[in-house]
C-alpha positions as CSV (number, residue, x, y, z in Angstrom):
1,X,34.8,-28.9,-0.9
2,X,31.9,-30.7,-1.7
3,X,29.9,-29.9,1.1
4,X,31.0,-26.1,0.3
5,X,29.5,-26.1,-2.7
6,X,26.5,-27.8,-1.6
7,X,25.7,-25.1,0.8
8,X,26.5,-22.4,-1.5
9,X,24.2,-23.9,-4.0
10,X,21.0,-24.5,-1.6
11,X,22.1,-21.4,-0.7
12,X,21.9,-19.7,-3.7
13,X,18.6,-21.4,-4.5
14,X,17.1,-20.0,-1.4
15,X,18.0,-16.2,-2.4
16,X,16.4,-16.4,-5.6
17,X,13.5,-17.0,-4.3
18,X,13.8,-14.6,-1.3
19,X,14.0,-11.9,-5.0
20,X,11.0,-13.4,-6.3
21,X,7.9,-10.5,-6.8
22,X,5.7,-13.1,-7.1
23,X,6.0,-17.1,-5.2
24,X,3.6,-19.2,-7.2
25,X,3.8,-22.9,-7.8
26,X,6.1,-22.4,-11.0
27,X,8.9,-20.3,-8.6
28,X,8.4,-23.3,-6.3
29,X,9.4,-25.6,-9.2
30,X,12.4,-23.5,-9.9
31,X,13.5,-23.5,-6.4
32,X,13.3,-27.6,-6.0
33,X,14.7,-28.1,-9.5
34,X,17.7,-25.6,-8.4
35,X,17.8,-27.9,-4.8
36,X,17.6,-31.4,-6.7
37,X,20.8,-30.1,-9.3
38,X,23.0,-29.4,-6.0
39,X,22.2,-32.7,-4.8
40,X,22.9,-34.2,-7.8
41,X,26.3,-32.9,-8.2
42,X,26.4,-34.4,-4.8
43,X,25.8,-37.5,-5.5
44,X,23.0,-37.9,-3.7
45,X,20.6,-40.9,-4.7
46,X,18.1,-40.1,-6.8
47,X,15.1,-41.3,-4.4
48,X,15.9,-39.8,-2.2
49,X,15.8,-36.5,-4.4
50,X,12.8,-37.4,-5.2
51,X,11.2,-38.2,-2.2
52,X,12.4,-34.6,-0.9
53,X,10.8,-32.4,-3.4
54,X,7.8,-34.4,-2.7
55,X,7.8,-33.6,1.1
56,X,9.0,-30.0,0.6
57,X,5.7,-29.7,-1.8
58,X,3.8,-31.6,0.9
59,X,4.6,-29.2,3.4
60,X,4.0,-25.8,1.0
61,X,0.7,-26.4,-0.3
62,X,0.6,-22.9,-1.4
63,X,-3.3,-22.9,-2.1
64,X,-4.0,-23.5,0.9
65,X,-2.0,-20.9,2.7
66,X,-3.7,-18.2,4.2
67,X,-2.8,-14.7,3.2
68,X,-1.1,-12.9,6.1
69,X,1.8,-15.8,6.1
70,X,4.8,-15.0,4.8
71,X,5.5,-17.6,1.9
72,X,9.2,-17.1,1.4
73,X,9.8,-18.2,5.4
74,X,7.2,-21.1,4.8
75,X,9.1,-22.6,2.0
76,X,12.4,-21.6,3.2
77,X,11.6,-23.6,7.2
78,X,10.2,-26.5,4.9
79,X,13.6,-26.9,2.9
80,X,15.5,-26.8,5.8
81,X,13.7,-29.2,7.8
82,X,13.4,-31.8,4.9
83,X,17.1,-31.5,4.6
84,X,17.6,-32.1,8.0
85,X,15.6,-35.2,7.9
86,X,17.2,-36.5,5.0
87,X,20.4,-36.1,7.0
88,X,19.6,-37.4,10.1
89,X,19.4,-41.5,10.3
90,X,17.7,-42.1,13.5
91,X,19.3,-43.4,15.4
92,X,21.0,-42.2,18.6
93,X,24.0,-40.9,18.2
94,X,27.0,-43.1,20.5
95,X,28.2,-42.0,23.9
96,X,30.9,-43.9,26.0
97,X,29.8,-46.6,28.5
98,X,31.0,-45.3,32.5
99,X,32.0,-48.2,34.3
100,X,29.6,-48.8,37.7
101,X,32.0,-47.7,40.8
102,X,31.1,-48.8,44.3
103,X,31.8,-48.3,47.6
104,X,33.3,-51.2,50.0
105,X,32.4,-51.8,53.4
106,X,35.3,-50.0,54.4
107,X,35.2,-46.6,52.5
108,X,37.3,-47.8,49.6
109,X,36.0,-47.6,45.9
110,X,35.9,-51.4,44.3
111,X,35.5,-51.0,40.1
112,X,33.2,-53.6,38.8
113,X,32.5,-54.2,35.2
């Protein structure tokens, strides 16, 4: 349930600003404060909150943007992928061990571990 309503919340975060006329740095604000409240109601730790909006404003540097790109997509690929680095921890994820079959002299297999 609580992952539900976190999605439904990012979600919802993400279509208000997909309604926006105009995406400026305060409709930016909105849009992390709106991300940072679902994650809060999360329980997510605060730095790592914090550190979050920080990338996501690292990534949209809206002044420097040039004109032709769309800004909604820019900020909208930029959440997502800050999420998904939030989530992910590293590390490889664990796959089983095979055990090491050979072959004897004689055509039979012989299991060594």
């Amino acid at each position: 349930m609580v992952l539900q309503e976190l999605g439904n919340s990012i979600a919802n975060a993400l279509s208000k600003i997909q309604k926006e006329n105009k995406i400026d740095e305060k409709a930016l604000q909105i849009l992390l404060n709106d991300i940072s409240k679902a994650l809060l109601n999360a329980d997510v730790d605060v730095q790592l909150i914090k550190s979050l909006n920080e990338n996501i404003k690292s990534r949209v540097n809206l002044s420097n943007l040039a004109s032709g790109i769309d800004v909604r997509r820019v900020i909208e690929k930029a959440v997502i992928q800050e999420l998904t680095n939030l989530l992910e921890s590293g590390k490889k994820p664990w796959a089983p061990m095979r055990k090491k079959i050979k072959h004897n002299n004689d055509g039979r297999f012989a299991r060594f571990r």
